[in-house]
N, C-alpha and C positions, 0 to 999 in steps of 0.2 A: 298556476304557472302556465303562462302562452306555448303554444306550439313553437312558436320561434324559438321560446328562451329552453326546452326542454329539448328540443331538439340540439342547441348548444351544447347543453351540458350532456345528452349523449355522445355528441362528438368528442367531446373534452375526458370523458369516460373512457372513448374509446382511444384515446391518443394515448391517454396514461397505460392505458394496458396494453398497448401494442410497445410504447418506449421499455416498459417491465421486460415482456415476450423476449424482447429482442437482447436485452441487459441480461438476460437468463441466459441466453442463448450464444453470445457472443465467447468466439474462440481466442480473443487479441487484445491487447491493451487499444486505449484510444489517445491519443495526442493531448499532452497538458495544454491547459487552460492559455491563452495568448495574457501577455500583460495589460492590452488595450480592453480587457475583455473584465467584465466582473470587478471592477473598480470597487466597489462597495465591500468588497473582500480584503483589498490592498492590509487594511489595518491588522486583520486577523493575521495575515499571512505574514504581518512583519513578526506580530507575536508567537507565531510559531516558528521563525527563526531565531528569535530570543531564545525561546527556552530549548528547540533543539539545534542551535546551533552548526553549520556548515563546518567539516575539517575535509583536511587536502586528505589522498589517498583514501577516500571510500569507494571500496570495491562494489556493495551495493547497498540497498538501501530502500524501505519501506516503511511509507507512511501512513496510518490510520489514523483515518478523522471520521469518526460516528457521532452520530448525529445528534446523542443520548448518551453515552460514557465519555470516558475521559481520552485524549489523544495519545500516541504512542507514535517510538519509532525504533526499526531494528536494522540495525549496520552491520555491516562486515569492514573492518577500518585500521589500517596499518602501511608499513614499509613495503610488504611486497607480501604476495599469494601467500597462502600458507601460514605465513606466521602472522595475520592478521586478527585482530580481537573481536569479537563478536558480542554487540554492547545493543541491549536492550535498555531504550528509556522510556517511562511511561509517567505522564501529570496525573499528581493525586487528587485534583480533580480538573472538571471542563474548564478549558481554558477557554472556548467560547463564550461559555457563560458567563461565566467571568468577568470577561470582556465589558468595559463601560466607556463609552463615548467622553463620558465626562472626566475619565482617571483612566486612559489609558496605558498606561504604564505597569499597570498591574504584572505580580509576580507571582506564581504557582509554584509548588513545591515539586522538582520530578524526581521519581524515585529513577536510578541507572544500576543495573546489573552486567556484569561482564565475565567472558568463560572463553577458551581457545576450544574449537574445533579441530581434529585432527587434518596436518594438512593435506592429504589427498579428497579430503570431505568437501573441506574447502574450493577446492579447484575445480572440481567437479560441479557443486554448488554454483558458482561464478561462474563457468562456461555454461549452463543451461538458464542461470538468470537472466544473461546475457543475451544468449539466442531468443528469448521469450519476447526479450522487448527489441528484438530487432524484427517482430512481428506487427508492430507496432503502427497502428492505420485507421483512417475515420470508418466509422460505422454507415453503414447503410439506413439504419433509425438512431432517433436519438437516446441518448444512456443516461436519463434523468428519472425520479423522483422522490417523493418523501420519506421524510426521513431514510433510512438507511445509512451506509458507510462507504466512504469513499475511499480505495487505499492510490498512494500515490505510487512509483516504484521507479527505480533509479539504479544504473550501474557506470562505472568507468572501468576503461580496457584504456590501454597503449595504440588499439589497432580501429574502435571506434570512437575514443574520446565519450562523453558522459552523451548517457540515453537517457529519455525518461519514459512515463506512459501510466497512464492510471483506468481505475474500475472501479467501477458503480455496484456495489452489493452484487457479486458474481452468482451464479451459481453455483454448488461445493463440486456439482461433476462436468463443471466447465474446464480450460486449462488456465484461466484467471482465476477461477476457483481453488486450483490445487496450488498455485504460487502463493494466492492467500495462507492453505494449508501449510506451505512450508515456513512462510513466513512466521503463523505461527508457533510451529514447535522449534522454529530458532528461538524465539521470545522465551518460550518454555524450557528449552535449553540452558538462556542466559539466567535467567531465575530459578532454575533448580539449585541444589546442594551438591556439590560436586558428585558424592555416591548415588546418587539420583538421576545422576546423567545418563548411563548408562541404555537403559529401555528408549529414552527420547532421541539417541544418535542411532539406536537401530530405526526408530517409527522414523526420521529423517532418511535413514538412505534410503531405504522403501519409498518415500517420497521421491526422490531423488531421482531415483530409477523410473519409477511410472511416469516423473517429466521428458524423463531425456526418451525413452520410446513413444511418445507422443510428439514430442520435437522433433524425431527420426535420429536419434542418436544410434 
């Protein structure tokens, strides 16, 4: 290997681990993806509105897409605060993979789970969801690379109209990190047995609480 070309690929070493550093580090969601941007995505992304389809009144909403399992998503979605349903969907398997150029139309199997939240859990939940992604701002480095999970995240209010804002495999003691965390024990919530629910709505407001004093509630 030439000096030139080594000396490349420790730049290229070093870029990767400073985008990591920074993806670790990072307090805020970062601005979705523009449309004009990553075209070559277009087709997946129609297929993950096939199978998790858009409804009116989602109060919030996250998306995972790993890189290596299968995609998911968890909503909060109904009439109004409170009596709103809390539906976990998750593809039985990659729908990327899936994915074929030549048969695009492909269909996956998603399995949906669904459970009510008590409504003051609720409200509480969506007003610091909320506040998180109205933190929402480019980074100073970039939030890329392999493999890993990207979550996407999403809310509507009456007072900002629909937010969105995504992260790149967070760290668990970042505060993208702990939305991850809630997001998942809502998921864990919506697939438990109802008498199972119990332990996961306390491990939730725990959460809930460590958002909102980190938000400055």
């Amino acid at each position: 290997m030439t000096r030139t070309r080594r000396a490349l690929v420790a730049a290229l070493l070093a870029s990767l681990w400073s985008a990591t550093v920074a993806a670790e580090e990072l307090e805020h969601l970062v601005p979705e993806t523009g449309e004009h941007v990553d075209l070559g995505d277009r087709d997946y992304k129609t297929l993950l509105l096939k199978h998790f389809p858009l409804r009116n009144k989602r109060w919030i909403q996250l998306v995972i897409l790993p890189s290596r399992k299968t995609e998911e998503m968890i909503s909060l979605e109904g009439d109004s605060v409170g009596t709103a349903l809390l539906v976990h969907m998750r593809a039985t398997k990659s729908i990327y993979h899936a994915y074929d150029r030549k048969h695009p139309d492909v269909e996956i199997p998603v399995e949906r789970h669904e459970a009510t939240l008590p409504s003051t859990l609720q409200a509480r939940l969506i007003r610091c969801w909320t506040r998180f992604l109205l933190r929402t701002r480019y980074p100073r480095a970039a939030e890329w690379g392999f493999d890993g999970t990207t979550y996407h995240f999403g809310s509507f209010d009456h007072q900002h109209g629909v937010l969105t804002g995504e992260t790149w495999s967070p760290s668990p003691t970042s505060l993208p990190g702990l939305f991850v965390e809630i997001g998942t024990l809502l998921g864990s919530y919506a697939d438990a047995a109802p008498d199972a629910r119990g332990e996961i709505e306390r491990a939730l407001g725990k959460a809930i609480v460590r958002a909102e004093r980190r938000l400055g509630n």
